[in-house]
C-alpha positions as CSV (number, residue, x, y, z in Angstrom):
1,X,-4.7,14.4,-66.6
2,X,-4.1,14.3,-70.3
3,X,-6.5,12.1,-72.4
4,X,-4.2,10.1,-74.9
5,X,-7.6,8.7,-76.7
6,X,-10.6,9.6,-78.2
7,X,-13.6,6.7,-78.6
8,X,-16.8,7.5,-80.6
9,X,-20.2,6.1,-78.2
10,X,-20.1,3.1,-80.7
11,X,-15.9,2.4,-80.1
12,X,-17.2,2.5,-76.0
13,X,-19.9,0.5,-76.7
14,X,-18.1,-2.4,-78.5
15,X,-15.2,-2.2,-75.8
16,X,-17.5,-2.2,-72.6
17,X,-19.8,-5.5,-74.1
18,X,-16.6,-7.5,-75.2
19,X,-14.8,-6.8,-71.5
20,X,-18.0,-8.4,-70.0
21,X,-17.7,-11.2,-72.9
22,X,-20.1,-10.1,-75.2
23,X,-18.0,-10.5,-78.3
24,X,-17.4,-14.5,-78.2
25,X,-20.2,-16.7,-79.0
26,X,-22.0,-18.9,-76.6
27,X,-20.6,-22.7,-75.9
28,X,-22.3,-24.8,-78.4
29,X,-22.2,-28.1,-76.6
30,X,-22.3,-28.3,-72.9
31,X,-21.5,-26.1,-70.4
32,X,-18.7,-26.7,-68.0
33,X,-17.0,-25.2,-65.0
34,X,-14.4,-23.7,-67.3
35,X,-16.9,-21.4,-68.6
36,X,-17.9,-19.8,-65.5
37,X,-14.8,-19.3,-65.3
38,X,-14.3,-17.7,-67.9
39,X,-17.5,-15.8,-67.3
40,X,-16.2,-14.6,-63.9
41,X,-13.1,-13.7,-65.4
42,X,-15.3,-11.2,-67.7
43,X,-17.6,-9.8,-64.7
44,X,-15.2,-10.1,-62.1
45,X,-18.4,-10.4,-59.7
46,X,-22.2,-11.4,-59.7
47,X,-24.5,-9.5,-58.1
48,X,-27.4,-11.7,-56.1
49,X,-30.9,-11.2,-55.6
50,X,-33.8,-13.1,-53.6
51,X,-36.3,-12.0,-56.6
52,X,-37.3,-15.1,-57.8
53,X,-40.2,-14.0,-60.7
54,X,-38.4,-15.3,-63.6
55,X,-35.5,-17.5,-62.2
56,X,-33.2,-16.3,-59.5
57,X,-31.7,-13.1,-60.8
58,X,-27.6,-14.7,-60.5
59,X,-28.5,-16.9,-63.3
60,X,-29.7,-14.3,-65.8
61,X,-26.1,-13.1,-66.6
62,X,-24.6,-16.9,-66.9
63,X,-27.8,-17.3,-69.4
64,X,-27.0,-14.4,-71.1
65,X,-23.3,-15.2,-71.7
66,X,-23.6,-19.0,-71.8
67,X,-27.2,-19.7,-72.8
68,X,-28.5,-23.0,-71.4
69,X,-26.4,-24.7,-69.0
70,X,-27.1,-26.7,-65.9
71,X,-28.7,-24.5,-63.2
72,X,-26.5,-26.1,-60.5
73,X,-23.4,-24.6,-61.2
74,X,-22.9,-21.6,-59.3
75,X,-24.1,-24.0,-56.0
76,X,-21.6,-26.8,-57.6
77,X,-18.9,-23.8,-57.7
78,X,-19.4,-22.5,-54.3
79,X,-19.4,-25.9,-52.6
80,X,-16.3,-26.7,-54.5
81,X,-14.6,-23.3,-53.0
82,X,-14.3,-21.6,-56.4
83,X,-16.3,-18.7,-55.6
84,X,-17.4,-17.5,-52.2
85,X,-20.1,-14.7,-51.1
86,X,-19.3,-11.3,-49.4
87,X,-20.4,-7.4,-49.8
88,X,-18.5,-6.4,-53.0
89,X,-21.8,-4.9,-55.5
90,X,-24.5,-5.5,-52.7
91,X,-24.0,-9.4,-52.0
92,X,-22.2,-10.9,-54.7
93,X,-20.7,-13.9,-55.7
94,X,-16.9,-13.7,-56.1
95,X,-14.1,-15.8,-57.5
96,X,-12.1,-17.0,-54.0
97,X,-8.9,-15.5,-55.2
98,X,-10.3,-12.1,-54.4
99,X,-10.8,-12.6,-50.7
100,X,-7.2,-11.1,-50.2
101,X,-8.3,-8.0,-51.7
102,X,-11.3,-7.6,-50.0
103,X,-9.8,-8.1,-46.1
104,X,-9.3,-3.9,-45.6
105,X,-13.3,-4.0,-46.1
106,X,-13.3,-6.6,-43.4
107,X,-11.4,-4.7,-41.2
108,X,-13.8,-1.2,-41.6
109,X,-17.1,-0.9,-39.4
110,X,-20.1,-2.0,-41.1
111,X,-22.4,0.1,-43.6
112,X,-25.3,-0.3,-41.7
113,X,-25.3,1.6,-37.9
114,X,-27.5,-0.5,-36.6
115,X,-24.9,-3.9,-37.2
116,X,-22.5,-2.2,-35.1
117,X,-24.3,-1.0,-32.4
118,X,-25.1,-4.7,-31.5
119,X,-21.1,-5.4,-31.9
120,X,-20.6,-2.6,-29.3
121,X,-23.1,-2.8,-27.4
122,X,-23.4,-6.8,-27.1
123,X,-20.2,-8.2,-27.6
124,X,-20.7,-11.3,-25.5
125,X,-24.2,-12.1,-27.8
126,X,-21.5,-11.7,-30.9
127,X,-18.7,-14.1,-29.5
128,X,-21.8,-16.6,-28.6
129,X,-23.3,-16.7,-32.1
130,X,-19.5,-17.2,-33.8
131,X,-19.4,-20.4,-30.9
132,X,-22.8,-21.9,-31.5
133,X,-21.6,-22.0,-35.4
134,X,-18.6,-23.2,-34.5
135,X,-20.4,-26.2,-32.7
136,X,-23.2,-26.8,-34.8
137,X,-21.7,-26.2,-38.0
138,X,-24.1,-24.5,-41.0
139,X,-27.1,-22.3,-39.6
140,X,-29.4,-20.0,-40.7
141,X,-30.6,-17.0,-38.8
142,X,-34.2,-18.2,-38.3
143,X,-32.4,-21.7,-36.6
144,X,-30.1,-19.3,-34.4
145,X,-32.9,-17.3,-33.1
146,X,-36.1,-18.2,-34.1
147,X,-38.5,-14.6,-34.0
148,X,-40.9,-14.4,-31.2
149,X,-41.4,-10.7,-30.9
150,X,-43.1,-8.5,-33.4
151,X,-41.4,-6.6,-36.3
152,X,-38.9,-3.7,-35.8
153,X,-37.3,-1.2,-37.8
154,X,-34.3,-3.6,-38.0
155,X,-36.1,-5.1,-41.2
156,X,-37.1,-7.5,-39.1
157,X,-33.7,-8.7,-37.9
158,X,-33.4,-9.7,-34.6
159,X,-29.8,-9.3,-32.6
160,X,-29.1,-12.3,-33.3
161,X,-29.4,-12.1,-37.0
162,X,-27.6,-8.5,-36.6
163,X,-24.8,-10.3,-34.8
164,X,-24.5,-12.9,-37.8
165,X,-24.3,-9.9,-40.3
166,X,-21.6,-8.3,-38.4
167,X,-19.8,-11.6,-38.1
168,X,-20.0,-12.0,-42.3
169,X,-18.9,-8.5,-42.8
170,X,-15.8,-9.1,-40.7
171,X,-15.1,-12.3,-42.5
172,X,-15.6,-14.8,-39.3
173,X,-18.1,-16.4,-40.6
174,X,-18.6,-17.2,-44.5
175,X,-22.1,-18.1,-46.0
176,X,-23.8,-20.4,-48.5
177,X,-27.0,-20.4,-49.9
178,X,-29.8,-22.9,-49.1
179,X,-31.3,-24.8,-52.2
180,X,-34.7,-24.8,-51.0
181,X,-35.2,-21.4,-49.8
182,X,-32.1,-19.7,-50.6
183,X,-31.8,-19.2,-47.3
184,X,-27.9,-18.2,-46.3
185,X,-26.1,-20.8,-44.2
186,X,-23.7,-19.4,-41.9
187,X,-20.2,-21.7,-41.3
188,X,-16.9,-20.8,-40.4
189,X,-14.7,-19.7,-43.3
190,X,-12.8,-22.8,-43.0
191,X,-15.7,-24.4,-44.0
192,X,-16.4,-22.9,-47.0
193,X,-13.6,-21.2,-48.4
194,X,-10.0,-22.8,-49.5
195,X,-7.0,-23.0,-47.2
196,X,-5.3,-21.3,-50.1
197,X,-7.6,-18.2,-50.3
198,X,-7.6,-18.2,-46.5
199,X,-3.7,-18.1,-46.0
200,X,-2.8,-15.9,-49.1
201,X,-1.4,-12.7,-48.1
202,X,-3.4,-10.2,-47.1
203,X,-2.0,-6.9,-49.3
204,X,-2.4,-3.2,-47.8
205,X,-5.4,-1.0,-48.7
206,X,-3.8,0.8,-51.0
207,X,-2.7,-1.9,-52.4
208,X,-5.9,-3.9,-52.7
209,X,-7.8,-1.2,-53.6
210,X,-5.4,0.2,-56.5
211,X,-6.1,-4.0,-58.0
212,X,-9.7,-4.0,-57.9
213,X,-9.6,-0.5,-59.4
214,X,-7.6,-2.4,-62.0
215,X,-9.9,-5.1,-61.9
216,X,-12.8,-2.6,-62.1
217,X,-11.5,-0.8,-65.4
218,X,-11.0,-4.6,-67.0
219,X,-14.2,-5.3,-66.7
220,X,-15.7,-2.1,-67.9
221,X,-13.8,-2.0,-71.1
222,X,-14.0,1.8,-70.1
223,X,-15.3,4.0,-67.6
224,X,-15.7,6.6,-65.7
225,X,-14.7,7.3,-62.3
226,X,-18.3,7.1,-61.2
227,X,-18.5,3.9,-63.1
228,X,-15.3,2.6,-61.5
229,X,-16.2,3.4,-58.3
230,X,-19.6,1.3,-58.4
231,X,-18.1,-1.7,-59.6
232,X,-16.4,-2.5,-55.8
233,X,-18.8,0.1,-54.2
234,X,-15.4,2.1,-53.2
235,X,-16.6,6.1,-52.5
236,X,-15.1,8.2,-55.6
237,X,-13.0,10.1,-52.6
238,X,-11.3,6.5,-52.3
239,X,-10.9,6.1,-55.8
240,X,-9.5,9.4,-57.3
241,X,-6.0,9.9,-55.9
242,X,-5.8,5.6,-56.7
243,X,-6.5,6.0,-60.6
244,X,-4.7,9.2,-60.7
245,X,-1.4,7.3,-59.5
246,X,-2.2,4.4,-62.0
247,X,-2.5,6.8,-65.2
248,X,0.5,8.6,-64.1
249,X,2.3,5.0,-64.1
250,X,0.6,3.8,-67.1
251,X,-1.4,1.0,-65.5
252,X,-4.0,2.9,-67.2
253,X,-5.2,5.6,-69.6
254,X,-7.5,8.3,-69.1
255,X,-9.6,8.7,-72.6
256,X,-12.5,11.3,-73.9
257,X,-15.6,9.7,-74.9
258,X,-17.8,11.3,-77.2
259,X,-21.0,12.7,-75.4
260,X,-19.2,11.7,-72.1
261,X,-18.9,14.6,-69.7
262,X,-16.4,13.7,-67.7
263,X,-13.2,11.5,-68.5
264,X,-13.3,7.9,-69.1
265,X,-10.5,5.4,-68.4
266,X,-9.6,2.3,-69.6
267,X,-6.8,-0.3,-69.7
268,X,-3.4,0.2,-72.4
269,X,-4.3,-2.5,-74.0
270,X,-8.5,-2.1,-75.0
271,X,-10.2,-4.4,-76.9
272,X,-12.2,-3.1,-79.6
273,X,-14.2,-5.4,-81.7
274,X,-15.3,-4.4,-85.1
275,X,-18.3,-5.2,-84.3
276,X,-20.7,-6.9,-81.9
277,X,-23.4,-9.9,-82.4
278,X,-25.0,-9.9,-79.2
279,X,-28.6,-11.3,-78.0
280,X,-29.2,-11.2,-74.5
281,X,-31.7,-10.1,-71.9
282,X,-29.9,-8.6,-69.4
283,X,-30.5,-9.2,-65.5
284,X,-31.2,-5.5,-63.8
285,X,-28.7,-6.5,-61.7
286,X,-26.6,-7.6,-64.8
287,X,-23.0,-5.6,-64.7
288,X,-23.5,-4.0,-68.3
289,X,-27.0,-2.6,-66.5
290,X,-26.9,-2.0,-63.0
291,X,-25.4,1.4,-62.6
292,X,-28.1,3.4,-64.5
293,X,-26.5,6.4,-64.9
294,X,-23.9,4.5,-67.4
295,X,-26.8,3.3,-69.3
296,X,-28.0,6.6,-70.1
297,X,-24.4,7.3,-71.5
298,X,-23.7,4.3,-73.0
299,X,-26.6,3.0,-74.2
300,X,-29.1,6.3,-74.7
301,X,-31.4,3.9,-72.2
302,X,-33.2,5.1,-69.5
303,X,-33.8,2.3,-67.3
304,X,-35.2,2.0,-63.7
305,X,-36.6,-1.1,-61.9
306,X,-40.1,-0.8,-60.7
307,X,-40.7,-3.8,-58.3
308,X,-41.0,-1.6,-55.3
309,X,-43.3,1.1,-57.8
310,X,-47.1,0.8,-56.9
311,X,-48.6,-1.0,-60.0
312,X,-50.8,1.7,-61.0
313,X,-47.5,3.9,-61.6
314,X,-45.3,1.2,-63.3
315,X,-44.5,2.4,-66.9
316,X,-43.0,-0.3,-68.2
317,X,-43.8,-3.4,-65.6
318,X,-43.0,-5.5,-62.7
319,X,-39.3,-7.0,-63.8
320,X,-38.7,-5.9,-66.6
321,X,-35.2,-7.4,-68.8
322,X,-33.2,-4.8,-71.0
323,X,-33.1,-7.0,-74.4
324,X,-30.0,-6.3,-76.0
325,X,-29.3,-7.4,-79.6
326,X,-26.1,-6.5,-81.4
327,X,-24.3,-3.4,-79.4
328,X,-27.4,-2.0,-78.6
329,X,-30.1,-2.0,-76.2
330,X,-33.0,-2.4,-78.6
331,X,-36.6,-3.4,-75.7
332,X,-37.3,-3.8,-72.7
333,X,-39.4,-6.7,-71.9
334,X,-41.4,-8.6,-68.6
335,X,-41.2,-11.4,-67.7
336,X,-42.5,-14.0,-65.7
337,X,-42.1,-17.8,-65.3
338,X,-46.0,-19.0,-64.3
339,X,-44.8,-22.3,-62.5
340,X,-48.2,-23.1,-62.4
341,X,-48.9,-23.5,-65.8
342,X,-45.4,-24.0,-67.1
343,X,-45.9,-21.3,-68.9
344,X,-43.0,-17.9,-69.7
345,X,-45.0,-15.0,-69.5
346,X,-44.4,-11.9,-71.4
347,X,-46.2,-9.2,-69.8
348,X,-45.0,-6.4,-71.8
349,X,-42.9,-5.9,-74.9
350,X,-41.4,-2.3,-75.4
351,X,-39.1,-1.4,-78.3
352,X,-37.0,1.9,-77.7
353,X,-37.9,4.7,-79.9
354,X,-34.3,5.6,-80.9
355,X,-33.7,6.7,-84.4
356,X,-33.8,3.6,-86.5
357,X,-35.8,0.9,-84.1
358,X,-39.4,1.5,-84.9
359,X,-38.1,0.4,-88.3
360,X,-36.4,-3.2,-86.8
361,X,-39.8,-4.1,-85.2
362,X,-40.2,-6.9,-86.8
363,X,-36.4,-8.1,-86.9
364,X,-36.5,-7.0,-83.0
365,X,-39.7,-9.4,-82.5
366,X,-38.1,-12.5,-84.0
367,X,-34.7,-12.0,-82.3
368,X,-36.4,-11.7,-79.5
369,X,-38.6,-14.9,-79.8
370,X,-35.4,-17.1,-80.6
371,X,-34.3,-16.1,-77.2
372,X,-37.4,-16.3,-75.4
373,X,-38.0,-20.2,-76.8
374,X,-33.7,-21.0,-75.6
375,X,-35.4,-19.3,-72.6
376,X,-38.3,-20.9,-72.0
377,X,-36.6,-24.4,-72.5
378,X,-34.0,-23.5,-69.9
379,X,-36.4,-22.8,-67.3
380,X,-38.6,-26.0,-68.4
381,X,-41.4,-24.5,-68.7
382,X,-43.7,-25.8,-72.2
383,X,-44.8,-22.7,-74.0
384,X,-44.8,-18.7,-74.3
385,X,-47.5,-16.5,-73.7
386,X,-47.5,-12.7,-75.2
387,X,-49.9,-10.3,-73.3
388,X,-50.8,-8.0,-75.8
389,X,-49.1,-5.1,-73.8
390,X,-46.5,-2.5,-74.7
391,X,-45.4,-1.1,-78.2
392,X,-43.8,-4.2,-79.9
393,X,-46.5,-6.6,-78.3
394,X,-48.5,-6.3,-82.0
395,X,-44.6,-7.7,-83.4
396,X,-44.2,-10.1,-80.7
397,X,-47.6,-12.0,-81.3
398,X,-47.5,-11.7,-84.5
399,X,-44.0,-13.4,-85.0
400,X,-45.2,-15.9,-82.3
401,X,-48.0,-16.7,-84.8
């Protein structure tokens, strides 16, 4: 294939923030179900995590693009049928339109062995969990089978909760999130998703998968086939002779990117901005961050999350926010909402050492502040404490005053 473009890391940059909506300011009055979305129509998807150290990680992104807004509206959205949760990035919320395109990974056995051997094996148990949902309406898996027996290597799943999983891979049962514990809710797709979504027509695998590829590339701004690939979680085997059909149509273009190894590949019709006013910090599960290897070649950032890292061995900390400020990762920072003492806790402040930043320190501190104080309101919590920790913690305090 024939690259028709050349983009300089900066060109890439600009085009991969403003496809995820980085390039329009944030609402300035209040936020509205128009504005996620518009915010879905950016990210295509939203990844979802039980960490709950700062604030439930499926907010971060909204914050990020929207800044404050009512914390209820991804739980208003999903009970309204606008977006709906399945296996897309991990679990993800997903607009409902894209259920169509998402029915050939429905039909394929699950990812995880151990999900279908209970389908084989115990297909009676399987047919009498879809039944008792069908007659008791929403459940969770602790309410279908509360655990009696000690933990296994299942993660602690019993069949019964193996049998729910295979059930919401399939797409016979659909799933809401409990507000109290998070918790999912099992109900019959009926139930949660719109007649519409339900009865739209389901495409061929080829077909769907050539749209999210689409969809995948969109969202990106550009990418490469690795990149393109993790968006859906499609295998690159999948995905290759699917692009390679849509550059030789035109649907897309393959491009060079400078310091890019491989290829990249973006839509006819790229955005570019000039340039990019960006302040954000960015979920780790945030779609300009989560595939790390991307980071390293868009952003020069070398990123890992070190939750599951023993605390003697953490570099950087315990959740820790890529700060991003213009169209550039500029810190890493962090964080913690202390509940207790309504307090936002910065546990660390790291500036990156690339070229220019040491020199920005104190510009990077003050941004930074502004967005920890819209952060700190959001969250309600009454005041910001700096640990004096990491190499822009000197900045941070002393901006703070």
């Amino acid at each position: 294939m024939t690259a028709t473009r050349r983009l300089t890391i900066s060109q890439a940059r600009r085009a991969a923030l403003a496809a995820q909506g980085f390039h329009r300011e944030r609402p300035a009055g209040q936020v509205h179900r128009r504005h996620l979305r518009r915010a879905f129509d950016d990210m295509g998807i939203i990844q979802i995590d039980s960490v709950n150290v700062l604030v439930r990680s499926q907010e971060l992104p909204l914050f990020a693009r929207l800044g404050p807004h009512d914390r209820t509206l991804i739980p208003s959205a999903t009970s309204a049928g606008d977006i709906f949760e399945y296996w897309v990035h991990e679990a993800s919320h997903v607009p409902a339109s894209q259920h169509r395109l998402l029915r050939w990974r429905m039909s394929q056995p699950h990812a995880w062995k151990g999900v279908n051997r209970i389908a084989n094996e115990h297909p009676g148990l399987v047919k009498r969990v879809l039944s008792a949902i069908g007659e008791s309406g929403p459940i969770t898996a602790g309410e279908l089978s509360p655990r009696t027996s000690p933990k296994t290597d299942w993660w602690d799943w019993d069949a019964a909760k193996a049998a729910l999983e295979f059930l919401f891979w399939k797409g016979e049962v659909a799933a809401t999130r409990r507000a109290t514990d998070f918790a999912r809710l099992y109900d019959l797709p009926e139930q949660v998703l719109p007649a519409a979504a339900l009865q739209a027509e389901t495409p061929d695998e080829s077909v769907a998968r050539e749209e999210l590829i689409r969809q995948a590339v969109r969202h990106l701004g550009v990418g490469s086939i690795h990149d393109i690939a993790d968006y859906h979680r499609q295998r690159i085997t999948d995905v290759k002779p699917h692009l390679e059909n849509l550059v030789r149509t035109g649907d897309l273009v393959a491009v060079t990117v400078e310091g890019w190894q491989q290829p990249g590949y973006s839509s006819r019709d790229l955005y570019i901005p000039r340039a990019v006013h960006a302040r954000a910090f960015l979920s780790p599960f945030d779609p300009v961050v989560w595939f790390r290897d991307r980071d390293e070649r868009l952003f020069d950032f070398t990123y890992r999350i070190e939750i599951y890292t023993p605390a003697a061995k953490r570099r950087y900390g315990y959740y820790v926010l890529p700060f991003l400020l213009g169209d550039r990762i500029v810190g890493r920072f962090d964080l913690k909402a202390d509940r207790a003492r309504q307090v936002l806790l910065v546990q660390a402040s790291w500036v990156e050492d690339s070229d220019d930043m040491p020199a920005r320190r104190l510009e990077i501190a003050s941004e930074a502040i502004e967005e920890l104080e819209t952060m700190c309101a959001w969250l309600g919590l009454h005041q910001i404490e700096i640990v004096e920790r990491g190499s822009l913690a000197k900045e941070m305090r002393t901006v703070s005053g």
